[in-house]
GUTI-488079 format. One line per 8 residues: number of its first residue (from 0); their letters; for each residue x, y, z of N, C-alpha, C, CB. Coordinates in steps of 0.02 Angstrom, whole numbers, always signed. Each point is the difference from the previous one (the first is absolute). Glycine has a CB too. Layout:
N
NUM	a	X:Y:Z:X:Y:Z:X:Y:Z:X:Y:Z | ...
***
This chain:
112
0	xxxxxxxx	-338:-724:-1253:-6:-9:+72:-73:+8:+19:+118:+42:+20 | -137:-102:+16:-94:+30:+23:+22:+28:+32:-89:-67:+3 | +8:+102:-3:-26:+63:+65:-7:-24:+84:-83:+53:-106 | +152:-25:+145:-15:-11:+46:-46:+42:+43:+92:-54:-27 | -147:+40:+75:-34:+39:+36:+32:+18:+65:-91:-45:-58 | +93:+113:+69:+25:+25:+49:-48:+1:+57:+72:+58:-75 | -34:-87:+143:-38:-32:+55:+32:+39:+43:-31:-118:-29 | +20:+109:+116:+15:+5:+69:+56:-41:-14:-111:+19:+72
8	xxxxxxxx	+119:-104:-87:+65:-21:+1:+55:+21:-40:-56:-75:+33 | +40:+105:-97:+54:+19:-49:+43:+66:+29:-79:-48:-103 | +28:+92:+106:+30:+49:+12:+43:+14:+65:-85:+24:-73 | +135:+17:+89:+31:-24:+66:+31:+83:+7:+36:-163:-13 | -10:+157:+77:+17:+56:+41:+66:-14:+16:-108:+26:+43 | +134:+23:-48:+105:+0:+5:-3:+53:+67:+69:-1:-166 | -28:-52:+208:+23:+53:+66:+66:-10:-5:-94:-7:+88 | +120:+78:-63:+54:+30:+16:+30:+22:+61:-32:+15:-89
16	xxxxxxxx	+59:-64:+136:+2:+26:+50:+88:+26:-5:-118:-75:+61 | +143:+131:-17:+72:+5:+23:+27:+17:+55:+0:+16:-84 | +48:-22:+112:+25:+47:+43:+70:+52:-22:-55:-95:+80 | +39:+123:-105:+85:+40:-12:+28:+69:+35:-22:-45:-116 | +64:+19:+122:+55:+45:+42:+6:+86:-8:+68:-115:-16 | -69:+130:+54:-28:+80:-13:+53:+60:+72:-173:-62:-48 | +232:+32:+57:+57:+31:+26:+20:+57:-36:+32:-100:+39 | -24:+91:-91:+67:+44:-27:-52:+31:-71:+144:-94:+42
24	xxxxxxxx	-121:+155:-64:-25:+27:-52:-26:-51:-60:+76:+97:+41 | -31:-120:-66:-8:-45:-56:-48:-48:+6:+103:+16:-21 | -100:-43:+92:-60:-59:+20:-70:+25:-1:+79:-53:+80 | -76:+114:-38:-76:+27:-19:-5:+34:-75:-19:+29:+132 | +68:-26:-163:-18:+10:-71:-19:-56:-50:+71:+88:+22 | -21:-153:-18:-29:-46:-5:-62:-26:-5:+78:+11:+28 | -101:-17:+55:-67:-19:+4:-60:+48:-18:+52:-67:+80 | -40:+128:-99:-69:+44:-9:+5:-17:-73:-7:+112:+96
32	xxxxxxxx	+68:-126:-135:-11:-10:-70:-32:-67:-9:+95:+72:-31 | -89:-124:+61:-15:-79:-6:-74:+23:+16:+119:-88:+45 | -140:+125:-2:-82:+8:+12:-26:+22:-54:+2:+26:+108 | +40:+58:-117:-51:+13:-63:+3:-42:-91:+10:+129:+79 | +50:-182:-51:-18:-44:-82:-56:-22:+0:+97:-44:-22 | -110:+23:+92:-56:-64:-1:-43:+32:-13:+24:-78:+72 | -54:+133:-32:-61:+48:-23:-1:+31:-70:-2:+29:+115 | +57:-15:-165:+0:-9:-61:-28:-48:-39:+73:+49:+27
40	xxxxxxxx	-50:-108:+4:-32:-72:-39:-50:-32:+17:+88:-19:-19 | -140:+77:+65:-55:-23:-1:-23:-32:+72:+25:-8:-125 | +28:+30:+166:-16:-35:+63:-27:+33:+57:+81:-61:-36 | -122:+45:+83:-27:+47:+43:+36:-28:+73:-124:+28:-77 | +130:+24:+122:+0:-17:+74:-37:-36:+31:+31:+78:+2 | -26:-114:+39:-42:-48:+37:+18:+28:+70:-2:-113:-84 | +79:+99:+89:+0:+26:+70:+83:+50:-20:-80:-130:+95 | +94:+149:-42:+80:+29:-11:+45:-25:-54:-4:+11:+114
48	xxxxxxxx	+28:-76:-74:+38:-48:-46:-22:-43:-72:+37:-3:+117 | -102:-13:-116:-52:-54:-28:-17:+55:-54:-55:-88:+111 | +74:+43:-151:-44:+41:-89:-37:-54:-24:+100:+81:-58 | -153:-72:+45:-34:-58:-41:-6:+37:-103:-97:-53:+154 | +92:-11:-183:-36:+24:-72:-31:-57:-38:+87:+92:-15 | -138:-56:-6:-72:-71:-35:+43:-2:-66:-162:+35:+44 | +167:-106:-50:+15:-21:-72:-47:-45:-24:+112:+13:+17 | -142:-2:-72:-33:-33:-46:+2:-76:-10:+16:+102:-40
56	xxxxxxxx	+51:-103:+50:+8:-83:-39:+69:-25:+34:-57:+26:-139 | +67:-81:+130:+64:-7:+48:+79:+8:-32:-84:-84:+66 | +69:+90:-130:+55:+30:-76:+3:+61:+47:-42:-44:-153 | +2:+90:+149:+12:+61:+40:+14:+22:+46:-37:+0:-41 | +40:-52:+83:+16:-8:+66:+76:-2:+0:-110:-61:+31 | +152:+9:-69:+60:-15:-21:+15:+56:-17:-5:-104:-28 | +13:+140:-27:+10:+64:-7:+12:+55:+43:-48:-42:-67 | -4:+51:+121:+18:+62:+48:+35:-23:+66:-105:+67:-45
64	xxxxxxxx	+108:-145:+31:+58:-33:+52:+79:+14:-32:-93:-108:+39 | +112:+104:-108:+23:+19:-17:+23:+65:-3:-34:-85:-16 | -4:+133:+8:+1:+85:-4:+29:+10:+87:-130:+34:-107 | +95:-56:+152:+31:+15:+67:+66:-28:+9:-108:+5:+46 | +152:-79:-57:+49:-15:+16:+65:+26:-61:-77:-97:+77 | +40:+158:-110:+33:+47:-37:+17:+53:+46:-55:-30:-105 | +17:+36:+143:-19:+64:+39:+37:-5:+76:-127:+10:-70 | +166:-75:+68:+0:-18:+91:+65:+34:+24:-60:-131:+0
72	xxxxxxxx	+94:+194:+51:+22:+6:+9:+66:-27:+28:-94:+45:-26 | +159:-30:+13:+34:-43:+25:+16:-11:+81:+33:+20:-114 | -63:+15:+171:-2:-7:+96:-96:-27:-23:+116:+146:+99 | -103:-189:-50:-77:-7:+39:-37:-68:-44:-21:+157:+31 | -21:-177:-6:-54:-51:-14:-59:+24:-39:+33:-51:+103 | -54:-2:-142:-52:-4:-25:-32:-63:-25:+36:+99:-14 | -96:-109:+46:-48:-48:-13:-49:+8:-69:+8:-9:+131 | -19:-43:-163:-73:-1:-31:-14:-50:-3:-1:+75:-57
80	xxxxxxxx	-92:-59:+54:-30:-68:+18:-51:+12:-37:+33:-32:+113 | -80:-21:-149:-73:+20:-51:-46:-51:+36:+53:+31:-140 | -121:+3:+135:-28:-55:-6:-64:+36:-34:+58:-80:+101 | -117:+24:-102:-62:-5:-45:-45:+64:+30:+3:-146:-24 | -43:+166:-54:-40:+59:+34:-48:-36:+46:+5:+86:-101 | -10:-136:+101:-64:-39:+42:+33:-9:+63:-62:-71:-95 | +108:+59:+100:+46:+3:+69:+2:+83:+11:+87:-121:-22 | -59:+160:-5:-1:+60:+10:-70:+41:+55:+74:-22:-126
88	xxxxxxxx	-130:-8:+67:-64:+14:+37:-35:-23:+69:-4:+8:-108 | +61:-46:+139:-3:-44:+75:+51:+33:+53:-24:-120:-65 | +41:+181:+48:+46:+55:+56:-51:+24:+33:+100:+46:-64 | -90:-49:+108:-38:+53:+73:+44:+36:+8:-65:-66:+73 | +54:+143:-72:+42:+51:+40:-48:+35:+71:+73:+32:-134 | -47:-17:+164:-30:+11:+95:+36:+76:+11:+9:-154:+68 | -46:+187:-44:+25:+79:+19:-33:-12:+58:+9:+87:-104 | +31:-71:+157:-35:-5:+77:-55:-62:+25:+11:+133:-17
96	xxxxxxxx	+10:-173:-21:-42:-46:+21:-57:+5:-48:+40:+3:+120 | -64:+23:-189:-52:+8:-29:+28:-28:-54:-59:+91:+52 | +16:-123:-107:+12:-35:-48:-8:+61:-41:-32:-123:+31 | +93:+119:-83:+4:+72:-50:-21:-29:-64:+105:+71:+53 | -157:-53:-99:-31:-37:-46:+72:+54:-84:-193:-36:+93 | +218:+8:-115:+47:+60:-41:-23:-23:-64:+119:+22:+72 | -118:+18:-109:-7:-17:-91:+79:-1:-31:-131:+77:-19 | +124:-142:+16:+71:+5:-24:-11:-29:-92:+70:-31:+152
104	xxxxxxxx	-116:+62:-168:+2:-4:-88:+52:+44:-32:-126:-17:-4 | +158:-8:-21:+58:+35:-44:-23:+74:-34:+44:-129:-31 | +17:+160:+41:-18:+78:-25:+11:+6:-67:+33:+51:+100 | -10:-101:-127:-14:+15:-72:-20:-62:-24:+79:+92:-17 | -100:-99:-32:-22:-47:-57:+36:-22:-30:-69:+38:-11 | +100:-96:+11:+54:-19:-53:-27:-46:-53:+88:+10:+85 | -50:-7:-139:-8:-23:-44:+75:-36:-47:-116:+85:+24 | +80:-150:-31:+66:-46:-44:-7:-31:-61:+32:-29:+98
***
C-alpha cells in the first residue's frame, strides 16, 4: 500500500450529538453511562449534548462510528456527523458576542 500523507482533508472529526431521556432512574443511568463511553473512547465535550473526536483517517472514523452505535441506548436520539479537519478549522465559537479563539488539538497522539 503507498504512503498516504496525512492532510486537513484526510483527517476528520466525529460528532456526537443526543438527546436522551433522563425521567426515571435507569434513563439517567443510561445516559451518564453512554457519556462516559464516549469519553472513554476518546471523546471530548463540545457542548452538553455534542461530543466531538479527531480521527486520523476515515478507516478510523468508521470504527468509532461503530464503537458508538454499540454504545446507543435503547430511549432517546442520536446523531453523528464527520467532517474534514480543514472544515473543522472553519468553526467560530462567540461568548457574549466575542470571538472565542479554542485549541482544539487532540489530547492525545494517536497512532496507527
Amino acid at each position: 500500500m503507498p504512503f498516504e500523507r496525512i492532510n486537513a482533508y484526510r483527517i476528520m472529526w466525529l460528532f456526537v450529538f443526543f438527546d436522551l431521556p433522563t425521567n426515571t432512574k435507569k434513563e439517567r443511568h443510561d445516559a451518564a453511562r453512554f457519556r462516559n463511553m464516549l469519553e472513554k473512547d476518546g471523546f471530548q465535550m463540545m457542548q452538553y449534548s455534542v461530543y466531538i473526536r479527531h480521527c486520523v483517517s476515515r478507516e478510523n472514523l468508521d470504527m468509532h462510528m461503530r464503537k458508538v452505535e454499540a454504545l446507543i441506548p435503547e430511549e432517546g436520539y442520536v446523531c453523528m456527523s464527520s467532517i474534514t479537519d480543514k472544515q473543522f478549522s472553519d468553526i467560530r465559537n462567540y461568548w457574549n458576542h466575542q470571538v472565542v479563539k479554542e485549541d482544539r488539538t487532540p489530547s492525545l497522539i494517536e497512532f496507527y
